[in-house]
Backbone bond lengths (Angstrom), bond angles and torsions (degrees), N, CA, C in turn:
res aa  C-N    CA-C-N  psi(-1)  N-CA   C-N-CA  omega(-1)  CA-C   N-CA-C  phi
1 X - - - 1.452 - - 1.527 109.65 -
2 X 1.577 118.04 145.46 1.490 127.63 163.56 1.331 111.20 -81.50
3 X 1.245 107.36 170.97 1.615 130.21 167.22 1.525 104.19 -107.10
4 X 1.601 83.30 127.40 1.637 96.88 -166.78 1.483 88.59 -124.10
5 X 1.475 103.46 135.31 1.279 104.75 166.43 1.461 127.04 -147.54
6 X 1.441 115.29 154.78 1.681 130.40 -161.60 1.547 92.94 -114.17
7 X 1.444 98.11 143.41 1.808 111.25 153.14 1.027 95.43 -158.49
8 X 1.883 84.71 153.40 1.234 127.58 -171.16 1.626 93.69 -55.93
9 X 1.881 100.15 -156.07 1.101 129.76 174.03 1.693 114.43 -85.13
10 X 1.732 117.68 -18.39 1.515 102.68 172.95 1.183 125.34 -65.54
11 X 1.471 107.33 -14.91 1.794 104.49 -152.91 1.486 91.55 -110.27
12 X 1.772 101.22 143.44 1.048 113.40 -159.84 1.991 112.45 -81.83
13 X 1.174 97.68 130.44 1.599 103.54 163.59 1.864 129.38 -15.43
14 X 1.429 102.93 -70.26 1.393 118.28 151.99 1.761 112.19 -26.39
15 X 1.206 126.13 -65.03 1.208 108.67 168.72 1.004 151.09 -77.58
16 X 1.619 114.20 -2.84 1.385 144.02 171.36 1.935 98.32 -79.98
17 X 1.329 125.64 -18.00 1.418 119.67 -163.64 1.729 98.20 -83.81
18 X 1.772 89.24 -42.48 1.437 114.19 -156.79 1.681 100.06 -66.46
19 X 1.179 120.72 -47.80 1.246 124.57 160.73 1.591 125.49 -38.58
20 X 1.043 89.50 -55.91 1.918 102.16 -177.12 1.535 94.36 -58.51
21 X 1.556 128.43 -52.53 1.547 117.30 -177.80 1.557 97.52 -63.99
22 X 0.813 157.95 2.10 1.799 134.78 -179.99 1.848 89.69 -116.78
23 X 1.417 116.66 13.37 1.564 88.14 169.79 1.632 108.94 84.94
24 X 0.901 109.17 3.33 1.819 104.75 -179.64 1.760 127.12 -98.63
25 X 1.241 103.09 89.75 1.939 110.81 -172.87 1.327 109.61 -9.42
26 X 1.418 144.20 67.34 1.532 139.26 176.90 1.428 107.87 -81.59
27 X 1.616 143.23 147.97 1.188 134.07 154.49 1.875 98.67 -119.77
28 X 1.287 142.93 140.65 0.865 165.65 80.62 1.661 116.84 36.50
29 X 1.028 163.90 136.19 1.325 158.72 140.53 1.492 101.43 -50.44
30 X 1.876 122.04 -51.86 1.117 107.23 173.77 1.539 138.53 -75.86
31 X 1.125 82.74 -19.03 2.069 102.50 175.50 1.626 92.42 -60.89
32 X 1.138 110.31 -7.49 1.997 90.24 171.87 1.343 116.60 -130.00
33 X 1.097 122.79 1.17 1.450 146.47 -159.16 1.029 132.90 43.51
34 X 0.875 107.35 66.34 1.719 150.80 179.79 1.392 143.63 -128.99
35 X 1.668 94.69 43.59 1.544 112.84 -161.53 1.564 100.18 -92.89
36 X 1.336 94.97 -49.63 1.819 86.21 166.63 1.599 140.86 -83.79
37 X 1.773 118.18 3.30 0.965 104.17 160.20 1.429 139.39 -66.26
38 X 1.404 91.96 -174.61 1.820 105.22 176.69 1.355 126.42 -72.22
39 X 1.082 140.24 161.22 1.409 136.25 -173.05 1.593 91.97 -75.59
40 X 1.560 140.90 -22.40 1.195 102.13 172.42 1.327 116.02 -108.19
41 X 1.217 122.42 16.89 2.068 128.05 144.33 1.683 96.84 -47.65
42 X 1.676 91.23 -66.38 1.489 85.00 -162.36 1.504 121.79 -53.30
43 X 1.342 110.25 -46.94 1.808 116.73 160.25 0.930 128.84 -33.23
44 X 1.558 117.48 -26.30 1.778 120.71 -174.84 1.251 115.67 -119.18
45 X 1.952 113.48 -9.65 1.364 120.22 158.90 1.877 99.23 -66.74
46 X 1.343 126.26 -66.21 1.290 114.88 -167.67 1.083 110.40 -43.19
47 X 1.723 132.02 -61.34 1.272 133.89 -159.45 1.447 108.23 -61.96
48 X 1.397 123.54 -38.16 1.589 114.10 160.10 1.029 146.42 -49.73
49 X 1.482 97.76 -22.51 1.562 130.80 171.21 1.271 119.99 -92.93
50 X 1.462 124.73 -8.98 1.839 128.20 -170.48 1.692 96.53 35.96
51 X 1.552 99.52 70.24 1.304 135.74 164.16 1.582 123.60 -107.37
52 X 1.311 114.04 128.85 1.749 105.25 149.98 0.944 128.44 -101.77
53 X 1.224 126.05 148.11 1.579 133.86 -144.36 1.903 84.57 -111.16
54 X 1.524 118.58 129.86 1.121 149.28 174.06 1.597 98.81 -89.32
55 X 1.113 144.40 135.22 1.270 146.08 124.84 1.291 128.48 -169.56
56 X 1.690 108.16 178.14 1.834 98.05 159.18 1.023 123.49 -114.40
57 X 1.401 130.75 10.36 1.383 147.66 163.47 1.638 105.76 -21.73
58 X 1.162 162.08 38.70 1.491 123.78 -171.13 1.798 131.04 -35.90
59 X 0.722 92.50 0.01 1.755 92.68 174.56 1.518 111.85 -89.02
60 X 1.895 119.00 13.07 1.208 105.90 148.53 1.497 107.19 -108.54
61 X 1.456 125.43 24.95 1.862 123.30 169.03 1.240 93.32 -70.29
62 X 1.707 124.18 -22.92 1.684 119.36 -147.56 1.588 77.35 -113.11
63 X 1.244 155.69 -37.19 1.382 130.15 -173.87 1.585 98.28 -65.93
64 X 1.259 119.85 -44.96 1.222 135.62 176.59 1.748 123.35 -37.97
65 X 1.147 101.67 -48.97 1.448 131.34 176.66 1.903 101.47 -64.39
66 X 1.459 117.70 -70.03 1.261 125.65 167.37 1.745 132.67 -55.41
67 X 1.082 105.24 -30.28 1.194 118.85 142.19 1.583 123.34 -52.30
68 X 0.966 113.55 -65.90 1.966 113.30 -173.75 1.393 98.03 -65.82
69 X 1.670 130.00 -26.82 1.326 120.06 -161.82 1.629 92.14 -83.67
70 X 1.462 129.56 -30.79 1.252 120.60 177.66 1.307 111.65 -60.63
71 X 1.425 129.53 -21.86 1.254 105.68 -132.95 1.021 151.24 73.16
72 X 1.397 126.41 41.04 1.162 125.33 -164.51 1.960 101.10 -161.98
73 X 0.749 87.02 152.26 2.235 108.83 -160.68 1.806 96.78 -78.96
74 X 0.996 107.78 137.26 1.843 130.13 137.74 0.899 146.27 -112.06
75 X 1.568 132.18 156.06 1.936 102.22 173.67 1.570 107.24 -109.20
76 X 1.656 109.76 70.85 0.986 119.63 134.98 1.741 109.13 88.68
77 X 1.150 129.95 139.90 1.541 135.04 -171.44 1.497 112.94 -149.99
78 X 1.532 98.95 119.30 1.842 127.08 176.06 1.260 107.14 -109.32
79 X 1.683 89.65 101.49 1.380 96.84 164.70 1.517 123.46 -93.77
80 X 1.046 114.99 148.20 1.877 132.95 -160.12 1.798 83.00 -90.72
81 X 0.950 135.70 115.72 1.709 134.06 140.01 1.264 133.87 -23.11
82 X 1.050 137.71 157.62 1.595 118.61 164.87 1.633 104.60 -77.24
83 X 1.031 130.68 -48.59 1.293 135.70 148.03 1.016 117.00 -13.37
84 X 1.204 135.06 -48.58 1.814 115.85 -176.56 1.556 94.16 -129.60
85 X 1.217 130.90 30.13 1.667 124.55 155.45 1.552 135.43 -39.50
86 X 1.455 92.19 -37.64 1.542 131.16 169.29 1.520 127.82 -67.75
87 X 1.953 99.12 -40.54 1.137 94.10 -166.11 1.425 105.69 -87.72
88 X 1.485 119.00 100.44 1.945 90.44 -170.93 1.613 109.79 -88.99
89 X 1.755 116.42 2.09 1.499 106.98 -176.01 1.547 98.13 -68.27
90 X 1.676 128.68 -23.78 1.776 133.02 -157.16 1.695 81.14 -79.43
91 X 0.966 123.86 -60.71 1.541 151.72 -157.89 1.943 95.63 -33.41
92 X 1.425 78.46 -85.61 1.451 106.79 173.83 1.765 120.61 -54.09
93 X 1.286 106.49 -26.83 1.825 109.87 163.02 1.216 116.58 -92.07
94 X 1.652 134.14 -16.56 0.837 117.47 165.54 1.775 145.34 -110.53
95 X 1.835 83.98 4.31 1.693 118.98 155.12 1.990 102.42 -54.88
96 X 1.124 100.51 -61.77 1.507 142.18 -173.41 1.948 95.83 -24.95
97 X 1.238 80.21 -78.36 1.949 126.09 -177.98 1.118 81.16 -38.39
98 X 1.343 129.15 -84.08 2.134 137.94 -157.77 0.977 99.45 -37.32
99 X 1.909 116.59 -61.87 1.379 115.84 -133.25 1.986 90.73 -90.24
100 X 1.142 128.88 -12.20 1.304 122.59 168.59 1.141 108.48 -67.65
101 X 1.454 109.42 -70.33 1.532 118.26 177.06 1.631 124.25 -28.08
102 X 1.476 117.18 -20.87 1.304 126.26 -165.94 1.613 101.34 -107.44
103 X 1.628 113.32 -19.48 1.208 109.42 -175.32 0.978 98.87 -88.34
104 X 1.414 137.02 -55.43 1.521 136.83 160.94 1.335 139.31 -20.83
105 X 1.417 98.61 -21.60 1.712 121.10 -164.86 1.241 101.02 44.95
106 X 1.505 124.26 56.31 1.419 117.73 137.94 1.302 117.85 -93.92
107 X 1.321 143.17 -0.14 1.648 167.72 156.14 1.349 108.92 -120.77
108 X 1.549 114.77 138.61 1.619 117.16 165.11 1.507 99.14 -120.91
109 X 1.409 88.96 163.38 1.633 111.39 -167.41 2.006 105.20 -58.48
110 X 1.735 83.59 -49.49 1.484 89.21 -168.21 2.073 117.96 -79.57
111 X 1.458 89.39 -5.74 1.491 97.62 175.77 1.627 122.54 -97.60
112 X 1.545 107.78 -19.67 1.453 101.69 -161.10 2.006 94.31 -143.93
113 X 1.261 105.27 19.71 1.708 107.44 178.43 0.943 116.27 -156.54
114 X 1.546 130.05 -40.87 1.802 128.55 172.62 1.207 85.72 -55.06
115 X 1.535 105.42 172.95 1.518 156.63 -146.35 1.895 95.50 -26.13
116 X 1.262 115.41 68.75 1.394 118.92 -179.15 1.467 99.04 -154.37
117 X 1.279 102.86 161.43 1.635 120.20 -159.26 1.504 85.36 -115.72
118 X 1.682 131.63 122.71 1.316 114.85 161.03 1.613 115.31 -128.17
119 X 1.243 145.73 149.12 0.951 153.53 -110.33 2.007 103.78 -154.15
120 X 1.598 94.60 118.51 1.465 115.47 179.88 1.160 109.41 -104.56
């Protein structure tokens, strides 16, 4: 399996393009029309999709949080920092980095990205 991944509305366009040239499954918030929902549209569009949710929102640490307390699985959420929001070359190399790493099977989906919060 690949790493497929969704973002919201924080993350910038530019890195969603840059992605698409290296070959990496990106979806858009607007590529589905879903620019104006809520962070939990967007939460339940990915999970329908065996999506990871890209952003810097923190108000999905807390869907995140409620989720694990249910019991119940995601595929996984990268949040962008305020710190490197800006930087989209880190952004974009280290989207990059995962989604090789996972094709390679030097990382698996279910070991190092489902239901985990990881940090840019």
């Amino acid at each position: 399996m690949s790493l497929k991944l969704y973002t919201d509305g924080h993350i910038a366009k530019s890195i969603v393009r840059q992605l698409r040239l290296k070959d990496v499954d990106i979806e858009r918030c607007e590529d589905v029309g879903l620019k104006d929902a809520s962070d939990l549209q967007h939460f339940e569009y990915a999970l329908e999709n065996e999506r990871t949710i890209v952003t810097q929102d923190a108000d999905f640490l807390r869907i995140h949080n409620e989720i694990q307390r249910e019991g119940k699985n995601h595929f996984g959420i990268i949040r962008i920092t305020s710190e490197n929001i800006t930087n989209v070359g880190k952004i974009v190399n280290e989207l990059e980095f995962l989604h090789n790493a996972i094709d390679g099977c030097a990382a698996t989906l279910e070991e190092d990205v489902y239901n985990q919060v990881r940090y840019i």
